[in-house]
C-alpha positions in Angstrom: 122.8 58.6 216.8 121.3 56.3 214.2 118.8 59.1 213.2 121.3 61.5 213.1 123.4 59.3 210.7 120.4 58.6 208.4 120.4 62.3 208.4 124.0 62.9 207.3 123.7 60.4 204.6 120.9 62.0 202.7 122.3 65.2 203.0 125.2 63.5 201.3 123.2 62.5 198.5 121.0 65.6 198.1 124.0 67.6 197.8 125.9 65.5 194.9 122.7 65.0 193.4 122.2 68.9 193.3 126.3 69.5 192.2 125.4 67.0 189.3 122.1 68.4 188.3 123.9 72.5 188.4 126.8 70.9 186.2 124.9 69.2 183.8 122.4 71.9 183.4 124.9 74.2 182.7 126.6 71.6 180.4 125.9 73.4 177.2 128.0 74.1 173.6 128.7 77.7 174.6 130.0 76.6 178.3 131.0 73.2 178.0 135.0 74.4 177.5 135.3 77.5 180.2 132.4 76.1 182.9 132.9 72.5 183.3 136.0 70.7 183.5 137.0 66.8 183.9 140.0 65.4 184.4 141.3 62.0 185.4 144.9 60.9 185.8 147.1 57.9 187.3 150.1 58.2 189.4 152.0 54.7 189.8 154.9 53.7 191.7 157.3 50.9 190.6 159.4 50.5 194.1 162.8 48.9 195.1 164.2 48.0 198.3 168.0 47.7 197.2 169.2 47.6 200.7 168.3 47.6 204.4 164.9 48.5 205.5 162.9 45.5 206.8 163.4 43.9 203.7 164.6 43.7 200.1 162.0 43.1 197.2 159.7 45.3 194.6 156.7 46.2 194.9 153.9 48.7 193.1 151.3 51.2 193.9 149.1 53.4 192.5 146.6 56.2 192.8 143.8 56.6 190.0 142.2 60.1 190.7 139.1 61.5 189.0 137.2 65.2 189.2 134.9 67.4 188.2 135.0 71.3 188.3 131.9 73.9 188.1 133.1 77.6 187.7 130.0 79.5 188.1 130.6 82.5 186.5 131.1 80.8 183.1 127.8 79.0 183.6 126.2 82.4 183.8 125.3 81.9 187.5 127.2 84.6 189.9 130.4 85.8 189.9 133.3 83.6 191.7 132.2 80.6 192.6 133.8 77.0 191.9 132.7 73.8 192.8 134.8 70.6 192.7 134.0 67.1 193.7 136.8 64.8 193.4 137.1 61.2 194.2 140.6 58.7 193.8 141.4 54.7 194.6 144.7 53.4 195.9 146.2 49.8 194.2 148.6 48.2 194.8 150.6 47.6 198.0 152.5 50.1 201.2 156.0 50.2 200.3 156.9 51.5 203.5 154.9 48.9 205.1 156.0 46.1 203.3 159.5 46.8 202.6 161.2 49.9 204.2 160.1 50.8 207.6 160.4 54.6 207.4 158.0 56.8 209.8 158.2 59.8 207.1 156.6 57.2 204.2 158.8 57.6 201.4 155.8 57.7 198.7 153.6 60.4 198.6 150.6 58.1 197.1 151.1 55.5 199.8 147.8 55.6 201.5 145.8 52.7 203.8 142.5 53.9 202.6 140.3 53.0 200.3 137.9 55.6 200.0 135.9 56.6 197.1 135.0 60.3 198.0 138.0 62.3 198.8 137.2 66.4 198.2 133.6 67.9 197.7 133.4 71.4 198.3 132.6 75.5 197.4 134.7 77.8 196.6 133.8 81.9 196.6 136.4 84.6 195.8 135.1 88.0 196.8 137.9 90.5 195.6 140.9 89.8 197.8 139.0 87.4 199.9 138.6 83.3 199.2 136.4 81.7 201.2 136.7 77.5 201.1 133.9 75.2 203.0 133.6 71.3 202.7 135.4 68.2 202.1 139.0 68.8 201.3 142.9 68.5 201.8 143.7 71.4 203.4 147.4 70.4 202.5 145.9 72.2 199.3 146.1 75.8 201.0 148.3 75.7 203.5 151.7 74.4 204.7 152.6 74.6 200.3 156.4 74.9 199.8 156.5 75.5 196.0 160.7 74.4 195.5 159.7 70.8 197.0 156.9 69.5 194.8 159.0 67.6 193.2 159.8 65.4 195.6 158.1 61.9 196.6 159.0 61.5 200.2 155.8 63.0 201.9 157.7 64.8 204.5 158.4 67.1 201.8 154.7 67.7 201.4 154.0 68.3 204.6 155.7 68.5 208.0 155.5 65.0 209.9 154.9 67.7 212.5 151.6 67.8 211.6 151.0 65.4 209.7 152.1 62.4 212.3 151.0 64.3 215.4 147.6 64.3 214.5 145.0 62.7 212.5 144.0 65.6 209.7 142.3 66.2 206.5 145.5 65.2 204.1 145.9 62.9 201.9 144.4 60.2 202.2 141.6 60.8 203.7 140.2 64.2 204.0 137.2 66.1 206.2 135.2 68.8 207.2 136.5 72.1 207.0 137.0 74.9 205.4 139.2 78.4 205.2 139.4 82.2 204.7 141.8 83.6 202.8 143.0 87.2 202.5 145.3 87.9 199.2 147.4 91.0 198.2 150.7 91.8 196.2 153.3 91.0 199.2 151.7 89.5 202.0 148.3 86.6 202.5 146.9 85.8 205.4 145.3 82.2 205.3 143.1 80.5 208.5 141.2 77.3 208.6 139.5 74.6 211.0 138.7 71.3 210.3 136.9 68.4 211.9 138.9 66.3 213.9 138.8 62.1 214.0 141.2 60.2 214.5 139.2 57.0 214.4 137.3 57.3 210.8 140.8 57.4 208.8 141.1 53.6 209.2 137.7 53.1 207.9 137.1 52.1 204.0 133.3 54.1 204.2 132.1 57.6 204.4 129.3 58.9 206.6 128.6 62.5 207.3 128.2 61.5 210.7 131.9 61.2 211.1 132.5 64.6 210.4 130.5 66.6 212.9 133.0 68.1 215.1 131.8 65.5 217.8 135.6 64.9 218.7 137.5 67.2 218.3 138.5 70.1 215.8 141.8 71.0 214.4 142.9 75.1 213.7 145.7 76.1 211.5 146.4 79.7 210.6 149.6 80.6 208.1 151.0 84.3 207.1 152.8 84.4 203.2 155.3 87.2 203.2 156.4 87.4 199.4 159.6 89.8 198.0 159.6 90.6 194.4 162.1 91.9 192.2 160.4 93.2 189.0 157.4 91.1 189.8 159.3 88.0 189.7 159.2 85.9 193.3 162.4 86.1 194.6 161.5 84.9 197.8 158.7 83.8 200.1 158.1 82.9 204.0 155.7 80.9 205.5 154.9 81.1 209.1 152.4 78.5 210.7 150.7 77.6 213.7 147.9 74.9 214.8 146.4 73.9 217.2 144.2 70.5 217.8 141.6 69.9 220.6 139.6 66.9 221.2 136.7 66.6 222.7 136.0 65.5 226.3 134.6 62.1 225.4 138.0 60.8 224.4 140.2 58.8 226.3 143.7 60.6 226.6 147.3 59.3 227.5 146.9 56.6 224.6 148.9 56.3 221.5 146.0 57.1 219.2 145.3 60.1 221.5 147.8 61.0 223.5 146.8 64.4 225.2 143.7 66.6 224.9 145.2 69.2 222.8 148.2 70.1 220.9 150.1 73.0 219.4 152.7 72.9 216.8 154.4 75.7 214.6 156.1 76.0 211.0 158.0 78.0 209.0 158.6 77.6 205.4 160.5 79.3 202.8 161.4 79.2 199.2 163.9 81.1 197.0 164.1 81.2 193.7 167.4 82.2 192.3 166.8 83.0 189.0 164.3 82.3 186.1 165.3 82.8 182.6 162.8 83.9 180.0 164.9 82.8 177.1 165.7 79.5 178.3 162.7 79.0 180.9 166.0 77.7 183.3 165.1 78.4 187.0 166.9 77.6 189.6 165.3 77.6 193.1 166.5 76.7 197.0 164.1 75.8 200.1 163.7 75.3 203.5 161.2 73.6 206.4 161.0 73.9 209.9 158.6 72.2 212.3 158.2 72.3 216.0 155.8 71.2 218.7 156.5 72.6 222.0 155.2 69.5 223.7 157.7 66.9 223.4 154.7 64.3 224.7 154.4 63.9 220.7 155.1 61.6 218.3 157.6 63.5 216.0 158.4 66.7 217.9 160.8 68.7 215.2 161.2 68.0 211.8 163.5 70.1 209.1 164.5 69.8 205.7 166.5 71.8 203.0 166.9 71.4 199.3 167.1 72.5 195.4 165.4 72.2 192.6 166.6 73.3 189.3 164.4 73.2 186.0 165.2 72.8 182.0 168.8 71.6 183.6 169.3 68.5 181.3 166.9 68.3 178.3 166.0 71.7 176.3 163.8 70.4 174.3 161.7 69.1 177.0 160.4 70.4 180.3 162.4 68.6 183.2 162.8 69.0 186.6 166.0 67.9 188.8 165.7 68.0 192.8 167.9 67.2 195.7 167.2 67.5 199.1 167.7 66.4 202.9 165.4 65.8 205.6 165.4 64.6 209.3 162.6 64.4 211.9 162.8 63.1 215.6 160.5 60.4 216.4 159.1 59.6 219.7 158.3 56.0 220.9 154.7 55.0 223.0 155.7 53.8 226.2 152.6 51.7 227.5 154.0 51.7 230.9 154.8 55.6 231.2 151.6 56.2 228.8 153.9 59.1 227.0 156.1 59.2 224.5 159.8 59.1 224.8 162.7 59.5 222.1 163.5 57.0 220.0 165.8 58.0 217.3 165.8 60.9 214.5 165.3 59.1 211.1 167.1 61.3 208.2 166.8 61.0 204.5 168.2 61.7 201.1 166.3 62.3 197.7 167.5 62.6 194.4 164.9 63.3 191.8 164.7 63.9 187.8 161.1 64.4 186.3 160.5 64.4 182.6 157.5 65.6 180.8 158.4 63.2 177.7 154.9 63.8 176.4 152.0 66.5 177.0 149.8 63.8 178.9 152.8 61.9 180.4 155.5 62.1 182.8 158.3 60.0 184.0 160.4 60.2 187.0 163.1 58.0 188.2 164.0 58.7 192.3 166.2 58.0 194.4 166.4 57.8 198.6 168.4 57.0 201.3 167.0 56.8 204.9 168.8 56.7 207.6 167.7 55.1 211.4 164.0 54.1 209.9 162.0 54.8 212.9 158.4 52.8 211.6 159.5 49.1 212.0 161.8 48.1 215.0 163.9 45.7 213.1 164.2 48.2 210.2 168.1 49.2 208.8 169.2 52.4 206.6 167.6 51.5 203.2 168.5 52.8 199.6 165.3 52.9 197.8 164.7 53.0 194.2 161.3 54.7 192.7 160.0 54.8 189.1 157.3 56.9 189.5 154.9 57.5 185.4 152.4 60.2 185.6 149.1 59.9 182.8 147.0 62.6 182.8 143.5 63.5 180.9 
């Protein structure tokens, strides 16, 4: 084990080595704008617990994110390729931890770890085909509903149907993995699997060795049905499926693992009413659905609608204004039973505004609700208060 460790670890090095050597080689006057690109950015969250929850108070986080692109065909290597190696830190302190008690975490930057390394992997488009291997958040590719971006709660982001249920390569901490995508004018077909590890998540330190499929591996498969109306997007649905397996080695019927495998399904869809070229007003509607047919599972169903409308209240800027509901039914850990069992269906309310108030900045003043917090057991309906500010590079 130890050998093959040491292994994994210089792999690791070699192959950053290697990206940064490529990058830099190709790091010349004529490239330097189309084949290389840097960027660096800091999302922070200035919280309030107004009311309920486990407690009132303020509190902050942050995320500081950095990364590093190589597009190989404007480096005058081969056609299609992209390499990106991105690493971020979290600051500051859990808000739902600390002061809320929500299941669905209520910021989307709110993460335990402290990792360094978060995405490193290789990218090759061959016509209509993408092909995706290495370290990276497959929330990136599938499970996207484009009408809830704006929101902070991370339900919205992805469905606690999968994102509860089962330890996988998300934000915070991402893994092995990779996709294939098929592309065309109405309809994508998108498939991936991923190591699976539901132990490493809580650790501050990557090793190789912890993504080696030794425990598990995690499948998710999504078909994109678009309609178009004078190549605008009218509307587009989303249907999901995964399915997790771990490996015989693990101890089953405990809450970190509760069964051996696990299915789940998705659906997703987002309308978009109308966009207006003159005014760049759009107005757009969307829904989420998730459901796991076992009901031995943390949060078994999950749905959400909402709306987001765009260039609503400042012209002269670019804004975005959001509202939108969500609930999820959450599932207890009965020691004695070793299985879950209901426990109550925690709901929630977000109103949003985001304004871009400058090219590099954004601000965004939020507002949620939640109802029956289902993290903490001493937890009561909360009205939370975010100021989220956005720098980018």
């Amino acid at each position: 084990m130890q050998l093959k460790k040491t292994i994994f670890e210089r792999m690791k090095k070699l192959a950053i080595i290697a990206f940064l050597s490529l990058s830099f080689r190709f790091y010349n006057a004529k490239a330097q704008e189309d084949a290389l690109t840097f960027d660096a950015g800091f999302i922070g969250d200035l919280v309030s617990n107004f009311n309920g929850g486990i407690k009132t108070g303020t509190t902050s986080l942050g995320l500081i994110q950095l990364s590093a692109g190589l597009n190989t065909e404007n480096a005058r290597m081969w056609k299609g390729g992209e390499f990106l190696v991105q690493a971020h830190s979290f600051v500051g302190n859990s808000p739902t931890e600390d002061l809320i008690g929500d299941a669905q975490v209520a910021s989307n930057i709110d993460g335990a770890t402290n990792r360094f390394l978060y995405q490193f992997w290789y990218k090759q488009n061959i016509g209509k085909l993408t092909i995706l291997g290495g370290l990276h958040n497959l929330n990136d590719a599938f499970v996207i509903t484009e009408n809830a971006d704006i929101f902070l709660n991370s339900s919205f982001g992805i469905t606690p149907t999968l994102s509860i249920n089962n330890a996988i390569s998300i934000f915070p901490a991402t893994t092995l993995g990779g996709y294939v995508q098929w592309d065309s004018k109405y309809f994508s077909f998108v498939g991936g699997i991923y190591n699976y590890n539901h132990t490493y998540t809580s650790e501050n330190k990557f090793h190789f060795a912890d993504h080696n499929f030794s425990e598990g591996y995690y499948s998710i498969a999504e078909s994109q049905f678009r309609i178009l109306k004078d190549d605008f997007k009218f509307m587009e649905i989303k249907l999901g499926a995964n399915y997790r397996r771990c490996s015989n080695d693990h101890s089953h019927n405990t809450e970190d693992c509760y069964s051996k495998d696990n299915f789940s399904m998705y659906l997703l869809s987002d309308v978009n009413l109308f966009r207006s070229k003159e005014s760049d007003k759009t107005a757009g509607l969307f829904l989420q659905c998730g459901y796991s047919p076992k009901d031995n599972t943390p949060t078994p169903l999950y749905y959400a609608v909402g709306t987001k409308l765009g260039k609503i209240l400042c012209p002269k800027l670019q804004d975005e204004l959001g509202l939108a509901f969500a609930t999820a039914k959450v599932n207890i850990f009965d020691e004695n039973t070793s299985s879950y069992k209901f426990y109550k269906n925690e709901s929630l309310v977000e109103i949003t505004y985001k304004l871009q108030i400058h090219e590099h900045i954004a601000i965004q003043p939020d507002i949620q609700y939640i109802l029956n917090p289902a993290g903490n057991d001493i937890a009561k309906n909360a009205l939370v208060g975010f100021l989220r500010t956005e720098i980018s590079f």
